[in-house]
C-alpha positions as a LaTeX table, in Angstrom:
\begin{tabular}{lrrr}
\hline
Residue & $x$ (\AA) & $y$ (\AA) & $z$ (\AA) \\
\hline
Unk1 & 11.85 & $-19.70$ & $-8.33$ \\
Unk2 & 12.98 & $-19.87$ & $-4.80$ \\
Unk3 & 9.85 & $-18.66$ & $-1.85$ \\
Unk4 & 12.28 & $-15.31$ & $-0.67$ \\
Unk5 & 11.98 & $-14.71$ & $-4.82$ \\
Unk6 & 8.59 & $-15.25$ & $-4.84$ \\
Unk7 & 8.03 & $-12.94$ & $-1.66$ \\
Unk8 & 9.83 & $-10.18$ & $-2.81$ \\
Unk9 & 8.17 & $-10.64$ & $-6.51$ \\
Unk10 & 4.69 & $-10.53$ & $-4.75$ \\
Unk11 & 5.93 & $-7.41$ & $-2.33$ \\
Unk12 & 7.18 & $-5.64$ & $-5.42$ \\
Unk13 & 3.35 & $-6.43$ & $-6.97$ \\
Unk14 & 1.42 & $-5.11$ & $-4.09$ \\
Unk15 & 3.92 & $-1.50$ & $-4.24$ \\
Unk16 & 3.37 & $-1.13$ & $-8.24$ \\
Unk17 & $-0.66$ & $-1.92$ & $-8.17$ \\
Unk18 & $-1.16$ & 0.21 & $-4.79$ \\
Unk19 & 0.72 & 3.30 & $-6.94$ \\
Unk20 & $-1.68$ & 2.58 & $-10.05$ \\
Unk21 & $-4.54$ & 2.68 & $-7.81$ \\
Unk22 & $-3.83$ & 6.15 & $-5.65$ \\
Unk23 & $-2.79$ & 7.59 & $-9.28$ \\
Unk24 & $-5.80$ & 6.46 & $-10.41$ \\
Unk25 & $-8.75$ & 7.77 & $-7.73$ \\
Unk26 & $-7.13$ & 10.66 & $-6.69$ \\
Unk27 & $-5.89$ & 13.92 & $-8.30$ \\
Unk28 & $-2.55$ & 13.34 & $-7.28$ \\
Unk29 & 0.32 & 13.06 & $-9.88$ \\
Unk30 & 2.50 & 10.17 & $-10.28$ \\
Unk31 & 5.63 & 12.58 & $-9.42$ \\
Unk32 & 3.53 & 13.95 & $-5.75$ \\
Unk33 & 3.60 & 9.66 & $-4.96$ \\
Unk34 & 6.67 & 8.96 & $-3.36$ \\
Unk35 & 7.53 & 5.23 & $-2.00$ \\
Unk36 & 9.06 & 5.90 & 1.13 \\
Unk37 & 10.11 & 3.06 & 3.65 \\
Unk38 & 11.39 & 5.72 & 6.40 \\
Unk39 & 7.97 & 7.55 & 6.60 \\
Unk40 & 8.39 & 9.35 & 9.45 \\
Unk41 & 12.01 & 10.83 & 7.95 \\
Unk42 & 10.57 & 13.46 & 5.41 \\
Unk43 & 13.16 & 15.50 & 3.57 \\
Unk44 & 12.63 & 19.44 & 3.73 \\
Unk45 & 12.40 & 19.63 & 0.00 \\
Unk46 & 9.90 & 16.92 & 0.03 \\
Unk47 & 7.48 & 19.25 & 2.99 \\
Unk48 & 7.94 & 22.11 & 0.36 \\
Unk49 & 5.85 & 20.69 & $-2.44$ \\
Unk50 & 2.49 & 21.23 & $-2.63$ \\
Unk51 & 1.66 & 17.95 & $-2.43$ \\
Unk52 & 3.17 & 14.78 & $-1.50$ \\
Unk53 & 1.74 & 11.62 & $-0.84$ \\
Unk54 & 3.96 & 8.75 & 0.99 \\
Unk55 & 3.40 & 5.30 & 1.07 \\
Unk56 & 4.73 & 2.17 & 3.06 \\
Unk57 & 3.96 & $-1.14$ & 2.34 \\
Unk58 & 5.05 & $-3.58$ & 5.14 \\
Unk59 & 5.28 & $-7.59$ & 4.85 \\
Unk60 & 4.13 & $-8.05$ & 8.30 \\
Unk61 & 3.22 & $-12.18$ & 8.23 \\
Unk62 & 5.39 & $-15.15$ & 7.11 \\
Unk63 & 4.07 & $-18.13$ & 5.03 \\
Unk64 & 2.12 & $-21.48$ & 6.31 \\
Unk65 & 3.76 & $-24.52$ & 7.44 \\
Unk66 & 4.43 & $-27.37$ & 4.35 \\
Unk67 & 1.26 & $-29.35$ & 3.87 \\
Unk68 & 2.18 & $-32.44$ & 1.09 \\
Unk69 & 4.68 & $-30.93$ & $-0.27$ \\
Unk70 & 3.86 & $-27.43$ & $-0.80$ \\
Unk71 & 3.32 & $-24.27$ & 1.35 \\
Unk72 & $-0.14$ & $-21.86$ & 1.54 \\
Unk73 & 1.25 & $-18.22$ & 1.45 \\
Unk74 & $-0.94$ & $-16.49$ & 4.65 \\
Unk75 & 0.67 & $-12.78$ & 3.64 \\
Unk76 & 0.14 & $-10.09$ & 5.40 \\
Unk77 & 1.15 & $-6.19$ & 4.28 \\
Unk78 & 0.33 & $-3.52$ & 6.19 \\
Unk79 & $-0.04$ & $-0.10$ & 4.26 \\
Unk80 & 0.48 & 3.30 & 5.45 \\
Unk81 & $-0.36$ & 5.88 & 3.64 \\
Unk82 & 0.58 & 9.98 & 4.65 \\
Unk83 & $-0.82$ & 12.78 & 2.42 \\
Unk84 & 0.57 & 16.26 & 3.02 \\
Unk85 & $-1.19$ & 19.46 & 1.09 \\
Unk86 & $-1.10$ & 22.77 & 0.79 \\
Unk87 & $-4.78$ & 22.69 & $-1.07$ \\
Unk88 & $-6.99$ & 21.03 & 0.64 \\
Unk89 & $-7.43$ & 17.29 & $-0.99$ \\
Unk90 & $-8.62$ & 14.12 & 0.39 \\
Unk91 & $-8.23$ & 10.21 & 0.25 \\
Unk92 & $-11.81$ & 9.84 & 0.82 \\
Unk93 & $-12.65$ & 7.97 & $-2.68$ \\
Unk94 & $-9.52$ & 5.81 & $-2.96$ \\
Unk95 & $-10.85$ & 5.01 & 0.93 \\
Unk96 & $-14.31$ & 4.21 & $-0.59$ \\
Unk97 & $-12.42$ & 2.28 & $-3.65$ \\
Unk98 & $-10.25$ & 0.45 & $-1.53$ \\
Unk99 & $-12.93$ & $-1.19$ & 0.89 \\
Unk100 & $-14.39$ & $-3.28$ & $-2.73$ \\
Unk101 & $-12.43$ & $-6.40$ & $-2.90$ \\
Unk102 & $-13.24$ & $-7.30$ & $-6.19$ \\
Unk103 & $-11.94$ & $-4.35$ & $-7.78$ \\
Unk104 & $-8.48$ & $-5.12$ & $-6.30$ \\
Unk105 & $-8.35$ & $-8.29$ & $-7.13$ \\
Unk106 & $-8.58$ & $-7.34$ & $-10.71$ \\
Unk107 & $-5.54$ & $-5.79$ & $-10.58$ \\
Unk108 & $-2.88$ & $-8.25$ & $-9.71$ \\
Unk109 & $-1.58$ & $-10.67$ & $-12.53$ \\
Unk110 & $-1.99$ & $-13.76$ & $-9.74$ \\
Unk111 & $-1.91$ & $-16.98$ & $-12.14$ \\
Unk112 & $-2.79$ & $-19.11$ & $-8.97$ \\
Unk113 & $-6.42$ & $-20.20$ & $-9.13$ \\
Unk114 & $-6.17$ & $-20.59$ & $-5.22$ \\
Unk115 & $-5.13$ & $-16.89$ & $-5.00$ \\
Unk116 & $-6.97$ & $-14.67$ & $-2.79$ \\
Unk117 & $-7.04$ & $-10.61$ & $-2.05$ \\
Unk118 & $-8.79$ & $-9.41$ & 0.81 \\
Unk119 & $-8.36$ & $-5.62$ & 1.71 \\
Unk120 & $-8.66$ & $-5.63$ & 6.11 \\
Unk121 & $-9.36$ & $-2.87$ & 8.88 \\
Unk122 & $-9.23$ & 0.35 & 5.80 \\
Unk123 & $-9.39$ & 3.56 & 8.36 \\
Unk124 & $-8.38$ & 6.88 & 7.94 \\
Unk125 & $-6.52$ & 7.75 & 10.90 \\
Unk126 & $-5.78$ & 11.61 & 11.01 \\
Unk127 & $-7.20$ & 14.29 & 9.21 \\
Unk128 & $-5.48$ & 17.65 & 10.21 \\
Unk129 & $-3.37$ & 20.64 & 10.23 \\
Unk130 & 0.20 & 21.53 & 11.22 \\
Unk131 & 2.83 & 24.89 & 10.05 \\
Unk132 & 5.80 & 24.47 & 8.57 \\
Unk133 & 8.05 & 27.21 & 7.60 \\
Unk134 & 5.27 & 29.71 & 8.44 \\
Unk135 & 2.78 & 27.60 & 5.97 \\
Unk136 & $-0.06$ & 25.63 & 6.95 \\
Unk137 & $-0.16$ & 22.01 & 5.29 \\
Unk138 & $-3.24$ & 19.63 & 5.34 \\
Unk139 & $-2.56$ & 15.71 & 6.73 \\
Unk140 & $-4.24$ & 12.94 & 6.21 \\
Unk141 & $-3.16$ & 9.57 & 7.63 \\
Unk142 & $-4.67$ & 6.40 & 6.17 \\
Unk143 & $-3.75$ & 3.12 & 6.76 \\
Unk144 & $-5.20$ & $-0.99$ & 6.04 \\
Unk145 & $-4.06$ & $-4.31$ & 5.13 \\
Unk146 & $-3.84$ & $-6.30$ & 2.09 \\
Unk147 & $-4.49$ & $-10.08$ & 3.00 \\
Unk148 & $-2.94$ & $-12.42$ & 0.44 \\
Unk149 & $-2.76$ & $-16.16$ & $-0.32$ \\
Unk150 & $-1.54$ & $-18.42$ & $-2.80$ \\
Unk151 & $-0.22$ & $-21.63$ & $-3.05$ \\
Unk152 & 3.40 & $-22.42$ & $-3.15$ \\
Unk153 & 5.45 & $-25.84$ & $-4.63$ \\
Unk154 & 8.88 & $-24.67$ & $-5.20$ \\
Unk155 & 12.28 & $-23.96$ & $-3.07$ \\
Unk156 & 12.67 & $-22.64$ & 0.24 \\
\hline
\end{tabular}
């Protein structure tokens, strides 16, 4: 498997387990979780529902220089997350869940004994109101890092 495979396998990873885990600690539904790479862009219909949570996952750092032969993935995503309501809910526990790297690290399928998870700099960010269409939403703004590395002998 070639490294841009490999990258875009592991980016595809991070996406799917970050989904299970807001599913999982909040009471949001999997059909309110949207994956949304223009998150700033929302579509009218989208505002509308009662709730709606958008993520972005970012892959903001490139890989180590070869050492013998192989390459130490130093990855970087950065992770955005925007909840809108009508009913007041919160991120608060997946916040709380979040900041206990061991519990992530359980849920990635990394093979590499050399692999390691680190969640970074978890904040929530905003926490407020705005009107739309003469109704009053809820936002919360959450954002933190997921630090990975893993050893790499293949292709460039």
């Amino acid at each position: 498997m070639s490294l841009a495979n490999r990258l875009k396998e592991i980016h595809e990873e991070v996406k799917t387990v970050l989904c299970e885990i807001i599913y999982e600690k909040t009471e949001i539904t999997k059909e309110e979780i949207n994956n949304d790479d223009y998150l700033n862009e929302y579509d009218n219909e989208e505002l509308d529902k009662p709730t709606t949570l958008f993520y972005k996952v970012d892959l903001i750092s490139p890989f180590s220089p070869e050492i013998n032969g192989s390459y130490i993935y130093d990855l970087k995503f950065d992770i955005n997350l925007h909840l809108q309501t009508k009913e007041h809910k919160t991120i608060a526990e997946l916040l709380l869940f979040l900041s206990n790297d061991r519990e992530i690290v359980k849920r990635f399928k990394g093979t590499n004994n050399k692999l390691k998870i680190n969640i970074k700099d978890v904040a929530l960010l905003q926490s407020s109101n705005f009107t739309h269409n003469n109704e009053t939403f809820h936002k919360e703004v959450m954002t933190f890092n997921i630090m990975y590395e893993e050893e790499y002998n293949g292709d460039i």
